[in-house]
FIBA-385175 format. One record per residue (C-alpha): x, y, z. Coordinates in pm, whole numbers, padded with zeros to 5 digits, always signed. Layout:
FIBA-385175
XYZ/...
***
This chain:
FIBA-385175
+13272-08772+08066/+13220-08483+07811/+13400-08145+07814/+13328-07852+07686/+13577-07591+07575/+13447-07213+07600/+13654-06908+07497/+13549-06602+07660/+13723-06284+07835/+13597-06107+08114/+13605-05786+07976/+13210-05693+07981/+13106-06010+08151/+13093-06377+07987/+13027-06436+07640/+13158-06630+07342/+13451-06488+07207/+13478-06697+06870/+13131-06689+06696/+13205-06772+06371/+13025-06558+06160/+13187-06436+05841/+13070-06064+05899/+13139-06096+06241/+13388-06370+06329/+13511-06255+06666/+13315-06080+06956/+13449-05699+06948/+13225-05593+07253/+13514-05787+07513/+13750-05544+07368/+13854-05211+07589/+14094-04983+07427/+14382-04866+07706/+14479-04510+07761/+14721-04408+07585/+15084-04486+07691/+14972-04829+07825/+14980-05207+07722/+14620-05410+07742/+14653-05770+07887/+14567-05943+07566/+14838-06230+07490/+15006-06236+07172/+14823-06490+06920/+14472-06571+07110/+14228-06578+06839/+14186-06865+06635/+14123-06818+06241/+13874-07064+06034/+14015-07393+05959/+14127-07510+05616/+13942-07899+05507/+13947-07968+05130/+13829-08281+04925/+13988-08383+04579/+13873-08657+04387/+14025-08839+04099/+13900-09074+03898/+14095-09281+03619/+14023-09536+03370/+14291-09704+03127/+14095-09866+02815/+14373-10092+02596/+14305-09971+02201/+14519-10206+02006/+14876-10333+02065/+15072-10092+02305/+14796-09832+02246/+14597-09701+02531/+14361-09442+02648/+14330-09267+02946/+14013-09129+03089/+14047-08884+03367/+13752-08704+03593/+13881-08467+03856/+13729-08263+04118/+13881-08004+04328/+13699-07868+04618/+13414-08111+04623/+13254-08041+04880/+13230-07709+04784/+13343-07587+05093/+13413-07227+05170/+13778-07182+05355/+13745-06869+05489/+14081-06614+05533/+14165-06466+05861/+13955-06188+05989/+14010-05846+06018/+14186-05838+06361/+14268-05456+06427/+13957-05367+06633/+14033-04941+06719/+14240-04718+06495/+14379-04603+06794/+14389-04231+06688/+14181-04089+06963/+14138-04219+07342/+13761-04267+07305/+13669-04385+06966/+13426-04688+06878/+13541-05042+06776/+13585-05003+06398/+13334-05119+06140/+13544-05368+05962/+13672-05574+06318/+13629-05931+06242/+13517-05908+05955/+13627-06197+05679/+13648-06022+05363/+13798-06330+05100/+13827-06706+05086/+14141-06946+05057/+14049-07139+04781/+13827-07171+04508/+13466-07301+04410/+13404-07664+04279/+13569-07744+04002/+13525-08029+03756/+13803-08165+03464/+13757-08407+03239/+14045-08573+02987/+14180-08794+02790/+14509-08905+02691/+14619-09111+02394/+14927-09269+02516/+15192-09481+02252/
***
């Protein structure tokens, strides 16, 4: 048996809430600003940012040089993968300074990532 999970408000009819698009991660269309002086019935905390995944990878090789002298070779790779982690979107989607204004540019937009690109280290230690 196989279920499907759909996020969606019934705003402007049915449609996919979450689309994950960088330049447009959330659906702003389902969105309805209230007249002034009243709350909307959006719960506190409904959207869901991008997830975080991240792959290290270390690689080490001890070589004996003579007596109680050794060597230590050391690759490491952060990120590699090379995944993006994206940062929360934008979430403010009117300014709220007028009654009928349009859903602003920058709603949902994710502007930055959480971590950084590949990147590759190599070492070696003497150790005594």
């Amino acid at each position: 048996m196989r279920f499907r999970v759909l996020l969606a408000v019934a705003v402007l009819g049915t449609s996919r809430l979450i689309t994950g698009d960088p330049n447009h991660w959330f659906d702003t269309s389902v969105f309805v600003l209230q007249p002034q002086g009243t709350f909307g019935n959006t719960p506190r905390n409904f959207l869901r940012g991008p997830g975080f995944a991240n792959v290290d990878l270390s690689l080490v090789k001890n070589q004996s040089l003579t007596g109680r002298t050794r060597l230590q070779l050391r690759l490491e790779v952060f990120n590699l993968l090379n995944r993006a982690n994206f940062a929360e979107p934008t979430r403010a989607v009117f300014a709220g300074a007028t009654q009928n204004e349009a859903v602003l540019a920058t709603a949902g937009q994710v502007t930055r990532t959480v971590n950084t690109s590949r990147q590759i280290q190599l070492g070696a230690k003497v150790l005594f």
